[in-house]
C-alpha positions as CSV (number, residue, x, y, z in Angstrom):
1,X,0.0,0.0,0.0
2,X,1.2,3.4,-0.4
3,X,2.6,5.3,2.1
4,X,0.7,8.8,0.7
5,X,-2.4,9.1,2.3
6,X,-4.0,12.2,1.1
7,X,-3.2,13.8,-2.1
8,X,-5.4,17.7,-2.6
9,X,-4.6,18.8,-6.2
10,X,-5.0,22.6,-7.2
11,X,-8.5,22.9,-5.0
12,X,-11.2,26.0,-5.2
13,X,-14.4,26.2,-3.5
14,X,-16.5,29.3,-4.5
15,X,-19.3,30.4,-3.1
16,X,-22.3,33.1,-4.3
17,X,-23.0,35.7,-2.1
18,X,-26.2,36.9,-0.6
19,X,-29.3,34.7,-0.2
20,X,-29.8,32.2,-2.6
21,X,-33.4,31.4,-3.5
22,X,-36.5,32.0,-0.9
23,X,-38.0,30.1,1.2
24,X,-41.0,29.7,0.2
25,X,-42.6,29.5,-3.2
26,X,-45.4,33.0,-1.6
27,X,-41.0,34.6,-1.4
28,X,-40.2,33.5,-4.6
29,X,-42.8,34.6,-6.6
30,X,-42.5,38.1,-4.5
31,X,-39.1,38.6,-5.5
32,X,-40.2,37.8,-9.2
33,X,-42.8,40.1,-9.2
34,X,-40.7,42.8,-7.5
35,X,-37.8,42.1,-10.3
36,X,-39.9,42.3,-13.2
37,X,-41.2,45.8,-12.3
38,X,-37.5,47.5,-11.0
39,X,-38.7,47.5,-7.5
40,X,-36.8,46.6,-4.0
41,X,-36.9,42.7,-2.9
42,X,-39.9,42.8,-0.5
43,X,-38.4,40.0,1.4
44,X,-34.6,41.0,1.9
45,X,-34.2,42.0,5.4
46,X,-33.3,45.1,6.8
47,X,-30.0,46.6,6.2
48,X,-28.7,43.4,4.3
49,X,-26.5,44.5,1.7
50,X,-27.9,44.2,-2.1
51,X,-25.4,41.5,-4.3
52,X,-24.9,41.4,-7.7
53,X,-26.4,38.2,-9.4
54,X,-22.9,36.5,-9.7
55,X,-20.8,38.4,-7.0
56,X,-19.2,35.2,-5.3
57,X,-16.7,34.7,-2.9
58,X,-13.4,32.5,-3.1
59,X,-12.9,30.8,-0.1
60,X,-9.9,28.3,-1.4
61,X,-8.3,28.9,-4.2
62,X,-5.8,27.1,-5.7
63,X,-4.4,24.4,-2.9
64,X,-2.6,21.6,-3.4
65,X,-0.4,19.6,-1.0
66,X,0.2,15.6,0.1
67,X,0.0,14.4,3.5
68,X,1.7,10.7,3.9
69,X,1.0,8.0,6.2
70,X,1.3,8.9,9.8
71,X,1.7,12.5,9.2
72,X,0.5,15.1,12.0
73,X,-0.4,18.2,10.2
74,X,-1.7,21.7,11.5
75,X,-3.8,23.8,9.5
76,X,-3.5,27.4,10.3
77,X,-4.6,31.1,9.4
78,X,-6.6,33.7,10.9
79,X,-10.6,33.4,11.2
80,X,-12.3,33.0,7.2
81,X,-8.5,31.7,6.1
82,X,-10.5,29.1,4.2
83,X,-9.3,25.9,7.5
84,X,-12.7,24.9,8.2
85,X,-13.9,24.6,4.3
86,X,-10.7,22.8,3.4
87,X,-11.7,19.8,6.1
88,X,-15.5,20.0,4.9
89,X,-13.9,19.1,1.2
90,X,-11.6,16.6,2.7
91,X,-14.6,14.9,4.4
92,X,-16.5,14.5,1.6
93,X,-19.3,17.3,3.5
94,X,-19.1,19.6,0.2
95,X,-17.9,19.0,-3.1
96,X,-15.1,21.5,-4.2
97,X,-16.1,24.1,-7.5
98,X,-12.5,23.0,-9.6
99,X,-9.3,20.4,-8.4
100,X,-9.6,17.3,-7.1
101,X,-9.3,15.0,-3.6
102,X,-7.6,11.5,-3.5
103,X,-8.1,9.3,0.1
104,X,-6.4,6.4,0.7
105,X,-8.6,5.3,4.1
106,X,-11.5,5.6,5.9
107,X,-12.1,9.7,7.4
108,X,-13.1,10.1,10.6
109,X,-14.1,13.8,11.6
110,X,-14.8,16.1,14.2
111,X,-16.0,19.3,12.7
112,X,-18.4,20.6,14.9
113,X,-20.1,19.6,18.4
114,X,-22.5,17.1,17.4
115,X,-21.3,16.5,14.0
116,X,-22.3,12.8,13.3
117,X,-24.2,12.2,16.0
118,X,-28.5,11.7,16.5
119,X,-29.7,13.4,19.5
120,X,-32.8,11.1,19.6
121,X,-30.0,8.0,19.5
122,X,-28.2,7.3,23.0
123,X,-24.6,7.3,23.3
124,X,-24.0,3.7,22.8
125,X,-26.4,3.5,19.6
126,X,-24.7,6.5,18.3
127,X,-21.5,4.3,19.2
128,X,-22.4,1.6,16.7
129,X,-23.9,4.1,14.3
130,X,-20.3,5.8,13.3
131,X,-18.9,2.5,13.2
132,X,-21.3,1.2,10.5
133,X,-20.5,4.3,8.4
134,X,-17.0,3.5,8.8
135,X,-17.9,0.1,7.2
136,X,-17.2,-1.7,10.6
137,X,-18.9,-5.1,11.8
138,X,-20.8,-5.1,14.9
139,X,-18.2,-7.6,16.1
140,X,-15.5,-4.9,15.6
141,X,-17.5,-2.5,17.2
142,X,-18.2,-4.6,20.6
143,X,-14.6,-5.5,20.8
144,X,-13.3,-1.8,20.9
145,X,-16.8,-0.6,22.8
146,X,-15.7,-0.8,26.6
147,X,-12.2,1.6,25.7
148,X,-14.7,3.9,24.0
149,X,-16.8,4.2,26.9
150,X,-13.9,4.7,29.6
151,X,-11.6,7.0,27.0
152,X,-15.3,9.6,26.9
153,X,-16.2,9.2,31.0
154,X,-19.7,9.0,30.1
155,X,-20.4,5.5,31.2
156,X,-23.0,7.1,33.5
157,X,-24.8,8.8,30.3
158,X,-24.2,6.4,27.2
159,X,-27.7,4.9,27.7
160,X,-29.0,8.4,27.2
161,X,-30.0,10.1,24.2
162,X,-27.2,12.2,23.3
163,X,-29.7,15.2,23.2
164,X,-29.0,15.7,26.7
165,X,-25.6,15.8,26.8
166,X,-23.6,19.0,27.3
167,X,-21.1,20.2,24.5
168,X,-17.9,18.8,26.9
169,X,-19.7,15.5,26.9
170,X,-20.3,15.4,23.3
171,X,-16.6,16.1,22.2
172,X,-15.6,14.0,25.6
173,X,-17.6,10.9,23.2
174,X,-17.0,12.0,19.6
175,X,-13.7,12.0,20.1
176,X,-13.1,8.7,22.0
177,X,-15.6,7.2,18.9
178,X,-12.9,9.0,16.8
179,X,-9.9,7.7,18.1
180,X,-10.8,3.9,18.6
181,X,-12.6,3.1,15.5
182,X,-10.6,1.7,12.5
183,X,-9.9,5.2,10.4
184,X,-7.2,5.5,8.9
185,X,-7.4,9.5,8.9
186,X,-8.4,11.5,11.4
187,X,-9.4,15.3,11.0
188,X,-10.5,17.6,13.6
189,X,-11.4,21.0,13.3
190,X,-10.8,23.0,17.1
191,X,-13.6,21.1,19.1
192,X,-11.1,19.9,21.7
193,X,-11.6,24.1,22.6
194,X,-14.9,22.9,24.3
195,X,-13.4,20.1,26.8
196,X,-11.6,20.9,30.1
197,X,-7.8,20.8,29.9
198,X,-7.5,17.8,31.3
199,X,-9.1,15.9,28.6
200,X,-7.3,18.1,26.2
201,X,-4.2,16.9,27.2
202,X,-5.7,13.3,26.9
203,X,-6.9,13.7,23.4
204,X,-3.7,14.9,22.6
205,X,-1.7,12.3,24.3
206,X,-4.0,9.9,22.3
207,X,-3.8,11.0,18.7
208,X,0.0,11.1,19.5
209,X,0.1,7.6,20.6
210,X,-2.6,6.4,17.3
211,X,-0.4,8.4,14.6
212,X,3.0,7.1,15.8
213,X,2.0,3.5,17.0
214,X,-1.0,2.8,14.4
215,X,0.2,5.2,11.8
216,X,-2.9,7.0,11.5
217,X,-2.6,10.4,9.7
218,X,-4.0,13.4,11.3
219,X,-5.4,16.5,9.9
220,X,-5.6,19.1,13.0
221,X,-6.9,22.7,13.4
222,X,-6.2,25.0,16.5
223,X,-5.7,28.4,17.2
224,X,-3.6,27.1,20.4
225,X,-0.5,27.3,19.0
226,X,0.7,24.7,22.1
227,X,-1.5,22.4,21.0
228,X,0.1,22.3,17.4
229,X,3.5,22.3,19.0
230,X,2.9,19.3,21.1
231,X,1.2,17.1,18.4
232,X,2.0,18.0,15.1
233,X,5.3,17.7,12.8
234,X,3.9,19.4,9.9
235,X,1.9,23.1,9.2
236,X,-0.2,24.3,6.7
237,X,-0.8,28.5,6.8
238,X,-3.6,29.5,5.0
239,X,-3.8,33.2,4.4
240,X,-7.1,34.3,2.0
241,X,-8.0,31.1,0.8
242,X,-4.2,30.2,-0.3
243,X,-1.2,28.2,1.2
244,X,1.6,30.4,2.1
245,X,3.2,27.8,4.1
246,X,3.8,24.5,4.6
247,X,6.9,23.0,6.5
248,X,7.9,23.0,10.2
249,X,5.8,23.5,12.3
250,X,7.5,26.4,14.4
251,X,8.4,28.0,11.0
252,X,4.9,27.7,10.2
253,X,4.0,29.2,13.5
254,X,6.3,32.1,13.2
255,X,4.8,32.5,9.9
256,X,0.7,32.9,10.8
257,X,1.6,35.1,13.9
258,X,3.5,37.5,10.7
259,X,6.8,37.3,12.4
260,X,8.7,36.5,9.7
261,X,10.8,39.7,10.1
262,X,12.1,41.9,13.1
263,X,11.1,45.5,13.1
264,X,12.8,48.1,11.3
265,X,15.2,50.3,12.9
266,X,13.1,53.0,13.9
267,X,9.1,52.3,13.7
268,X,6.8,55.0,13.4
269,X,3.9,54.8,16.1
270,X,2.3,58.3,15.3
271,X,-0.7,56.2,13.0
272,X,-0.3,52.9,14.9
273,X,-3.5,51.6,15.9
274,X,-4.2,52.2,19.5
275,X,-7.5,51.4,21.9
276,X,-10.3,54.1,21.8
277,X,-10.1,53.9,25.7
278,X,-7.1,55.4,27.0
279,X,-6.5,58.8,28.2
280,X,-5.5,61.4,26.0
281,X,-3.1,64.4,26.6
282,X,0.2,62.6,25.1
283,X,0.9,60.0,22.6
284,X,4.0,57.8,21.3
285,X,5.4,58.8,18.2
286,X,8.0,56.9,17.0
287,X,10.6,54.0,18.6
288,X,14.4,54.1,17.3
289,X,17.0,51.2,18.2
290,X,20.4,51.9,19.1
291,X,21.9,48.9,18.9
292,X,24.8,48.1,15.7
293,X,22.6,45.3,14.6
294,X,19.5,46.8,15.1
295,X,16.5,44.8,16.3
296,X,18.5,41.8,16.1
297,X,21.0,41.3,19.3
298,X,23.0,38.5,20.7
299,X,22.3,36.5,23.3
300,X,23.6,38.5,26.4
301,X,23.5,41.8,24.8
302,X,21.6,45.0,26.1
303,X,18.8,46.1,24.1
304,X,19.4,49.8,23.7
305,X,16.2,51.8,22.7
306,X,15.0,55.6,22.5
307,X,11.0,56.2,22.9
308,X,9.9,59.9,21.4
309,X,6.0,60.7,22.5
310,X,4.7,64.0,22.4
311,X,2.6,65.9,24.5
312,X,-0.5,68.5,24.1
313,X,-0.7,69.5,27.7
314,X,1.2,69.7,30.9
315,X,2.0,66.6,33.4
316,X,4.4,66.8,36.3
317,X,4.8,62.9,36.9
318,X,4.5,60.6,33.9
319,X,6.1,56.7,33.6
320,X,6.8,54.4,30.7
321,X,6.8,50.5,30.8
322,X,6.8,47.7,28.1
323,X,5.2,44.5,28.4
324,X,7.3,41.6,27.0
325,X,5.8,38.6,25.5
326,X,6.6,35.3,23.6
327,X,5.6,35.1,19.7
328,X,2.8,33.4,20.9
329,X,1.7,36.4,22.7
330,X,2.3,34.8,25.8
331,X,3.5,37.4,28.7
332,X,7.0,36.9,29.9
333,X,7.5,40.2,32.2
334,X,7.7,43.6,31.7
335,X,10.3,46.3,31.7
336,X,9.7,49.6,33.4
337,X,11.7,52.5,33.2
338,X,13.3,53.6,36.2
339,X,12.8,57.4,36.2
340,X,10.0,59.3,35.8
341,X,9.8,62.5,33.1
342,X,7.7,65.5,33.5
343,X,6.6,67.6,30.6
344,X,5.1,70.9,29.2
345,X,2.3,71.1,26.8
346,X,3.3,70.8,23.4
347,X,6.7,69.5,24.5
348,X,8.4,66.5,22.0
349,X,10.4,63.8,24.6
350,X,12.8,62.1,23.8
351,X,13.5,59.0,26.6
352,X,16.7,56.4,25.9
353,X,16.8,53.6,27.4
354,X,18.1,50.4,27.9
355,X,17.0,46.4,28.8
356,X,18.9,43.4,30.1
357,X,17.7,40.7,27.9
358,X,20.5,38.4,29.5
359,X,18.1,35.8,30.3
360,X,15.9,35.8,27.4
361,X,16.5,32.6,25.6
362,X,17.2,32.9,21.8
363,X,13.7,33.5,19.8
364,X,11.6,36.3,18.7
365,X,9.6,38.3,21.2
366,X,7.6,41.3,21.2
367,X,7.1,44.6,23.0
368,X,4.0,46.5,23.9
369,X,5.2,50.1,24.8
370,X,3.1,52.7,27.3
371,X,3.0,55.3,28.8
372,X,1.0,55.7,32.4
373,X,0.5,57.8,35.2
374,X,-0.6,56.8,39.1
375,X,-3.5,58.8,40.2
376,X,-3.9,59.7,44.1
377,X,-5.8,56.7,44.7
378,X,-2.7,54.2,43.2
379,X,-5.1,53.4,40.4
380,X,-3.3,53.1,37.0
381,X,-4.1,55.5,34.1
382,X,-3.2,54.6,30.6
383,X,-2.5,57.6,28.0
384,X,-1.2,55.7,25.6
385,X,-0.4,51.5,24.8
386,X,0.1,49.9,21.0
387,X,-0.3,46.2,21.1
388,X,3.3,44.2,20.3
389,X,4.3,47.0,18.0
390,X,8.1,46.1,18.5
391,X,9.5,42.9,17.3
392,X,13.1,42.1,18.8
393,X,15.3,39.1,18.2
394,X,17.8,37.4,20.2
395,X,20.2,35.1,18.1
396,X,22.3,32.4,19.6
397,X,26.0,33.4,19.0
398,X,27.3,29.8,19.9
399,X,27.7,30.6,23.7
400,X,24.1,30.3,24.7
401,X,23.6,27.6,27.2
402,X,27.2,26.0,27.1
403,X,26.3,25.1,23.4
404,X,23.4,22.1,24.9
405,X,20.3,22.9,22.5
406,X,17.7,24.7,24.0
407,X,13.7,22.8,23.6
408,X,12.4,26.2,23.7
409,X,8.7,24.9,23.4
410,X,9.0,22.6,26.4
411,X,11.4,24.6,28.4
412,X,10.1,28.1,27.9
413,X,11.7,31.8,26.9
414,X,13.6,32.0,30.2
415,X,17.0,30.5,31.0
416,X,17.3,30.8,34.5
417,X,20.5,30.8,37.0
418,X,22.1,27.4,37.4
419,X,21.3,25.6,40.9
420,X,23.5,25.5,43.6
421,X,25.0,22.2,44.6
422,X,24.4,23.1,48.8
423,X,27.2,20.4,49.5
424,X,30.1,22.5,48.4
């Protein structure tokens, strides 16, 4: 048998904007009627946007890639990247509008919560239900039915029409049906989101032990970029409908969170998008690095900075802090400046300043710059704070760590003093 499992071949899905047909013949012959004589649809509703007859929307075009036999692979992209229409063509859901979709196996899918399942059916006859479609025996099905039951923790419930259930216990069940009956592929689309972390962890654990024990091949979508760490060895990014990546899976994640570059040397932050809700009276204008290299230091190396923010009226105490995070947007700490500045209304600051990034490990981070003020009552008053404007990197220069590689996703972004060995 051959070792490729999935072959997708220069796939589109289009779809037409707008409603499509009425509901009832009364709506149809309404919008006829209001056609033929140049007059508004009676039975569009309020404020809905008017389409032209063949405006359509792309969701996927053009994607192709292979996924071989015991593959784990992340799908990617931002919200409407085209993820969850790409598994609904895999699954055979919806028929793609131009390419074509090769399987070699059975599919088993988690899309949604519920998706397979008959709420009038209990647990246990919606047990023997997916199995059937799979094209398994009832024999098979009984032998594998007791490690279903314990793997969900519904044993109390699987007599009971799955109607009943809460969403956890419907993943809890449509995942264990997942994992124990005979599929060859498994695809799921972010409904672990909906169980508690403890069985997310277990899912996880368990598509890890069927892909590299059983070979299975799975096809997983998260927005939990640990999640896609921990299980997969393979990511797809789709960006607007297309692939822009597919490789490693940390390359892959680098690429999605667009941190495929460091910052320029100096970054304007006078049109930078900020939140409505903080004060006004002075704003950041612009961030320059002082470092040789730029944005790009070695590991050890202050980060040397200069913050220019300008102001429109007067203020005798004023602070500035940055909030450090991971690429995954993760906070690490935060670094505050140690003086405070005063200034005069219409006044242009200029602030230098510098960081000990000494125990950052190497990776990209990002910095969210502000500038903030304490009130009489301690409370904390924001004037002005952009989101992970500044992205920094830290390169390894050979010395990091006594040269022993650094499992940055397991051990995290900060290398910490070495212990003490209290017998010397």
């Amino acid at each position: 048998m051959s070792d490729t499992m999935m072959k997708v071949s220069h796939i589109s899905k289009q779809y037409r904007l707008g409603q499509i047909g009425g509901t009832t013949l009364r709506d149809e012959l309404q919008r006829w009627s209001a056609k033929w004589h140049h007059k508004e649809d009676p039975t569009k509703k309020i404020g809905a946007r008017e389409y032209a007859n063949n405006e359509v929307f792309l969701a996927l075009d053009d994607v192709s890639f292979d996924v071989e036999k015991g593959e784990r692979v992340g799908i990617i992209g931002h919200n409407g990247a085209g993820k969850s229409t790409l598994l609904k063509l895999i699954s055979r859901i919806t028929a793609p509008t131009k390419g074509d979709i090769w399987l070699n196996g059975r599919v088993a899918s988690m899309l949604e919560v519920g998706t397979g399942f008959h709420g009038e059916l209990t647990g246990r006859e919606n047990i023997y239900m997916n199995g059937a479609i799979l094209g398994m025996k009832k024999r098979e099905i009984d032998e594998k039915m007791e490690d279903i039951i314990d793997f969900s923790e519904c044993r109390q419930f699987i007599d009971t029409p799955v109607k009943r259930y809460s969403s956890g216990m419907y993943v809890k069940l449509a995942f264990a049906v997942a994992a124990h009956l005979d599929a060859e592929i498994m695809i799921m689309d972010e409904v672990l989101a909906v169980g508690d972390m403890a069985f997310q962890k277990k899912c996880l654990d368990k598509m890890n032990e069927v892909s590299r024990e059983e070979g299975r091949t799975i096809l997983y979508v998260s927005h939990n970029m640990n999640t896609i760490r921990q299980l997969c060895n393979r990511c797809i990014v789709l960006n607007q409908g297309k692939v822009v990546f597919d490789g490693k899976e940390e390359d892959g994640i680098n690429t999605y969170l667009g941190l495929g570059g460091i910052s320029d040397r100096e970054i304007d932050l006078s049109s930078a998008q900020r939140n409505k809700e903080y004060l006004n009276g002075i704003k950041l204008t612009s961030v320059k690095n002082l470092n040789d290299s730029g944005w790009s230091i070695r590991t050890g190396e202050k980060l040397r900075f200069e913050i220019r923010a300008e102001a429109s009226q007067s203020f005798d105490v004023m602070s500035f802090r940055s909030r450090l995070t991971n690429i995954d947007g993760h906070s690490i700490s935060v670094f505050v400046a140690p003086d405070l500045f005063s200034c005069k209304a219409n006044e242009t600051i200029t602030i230098p300043l510098e960081a000990d990034t000494s125990q950052l490990v190497p990776g990209r981070y990002c910095l969210t710059p502000a500038l903030y003020q304490y009130d009489r009552l301690g409370t904390t008053l924001f004037y002005d704070h952009i989101n992970r404007i500044i992205t920094f990197e830290v390169r390894d220069d050979g010395s990091f760590n006594q040269g022993i590689p650094w499992v940055q996703k397991y051990w995290g972004d900060i290398r910490l003093p070495e212990l003490v060995d209290l017998r010397k």
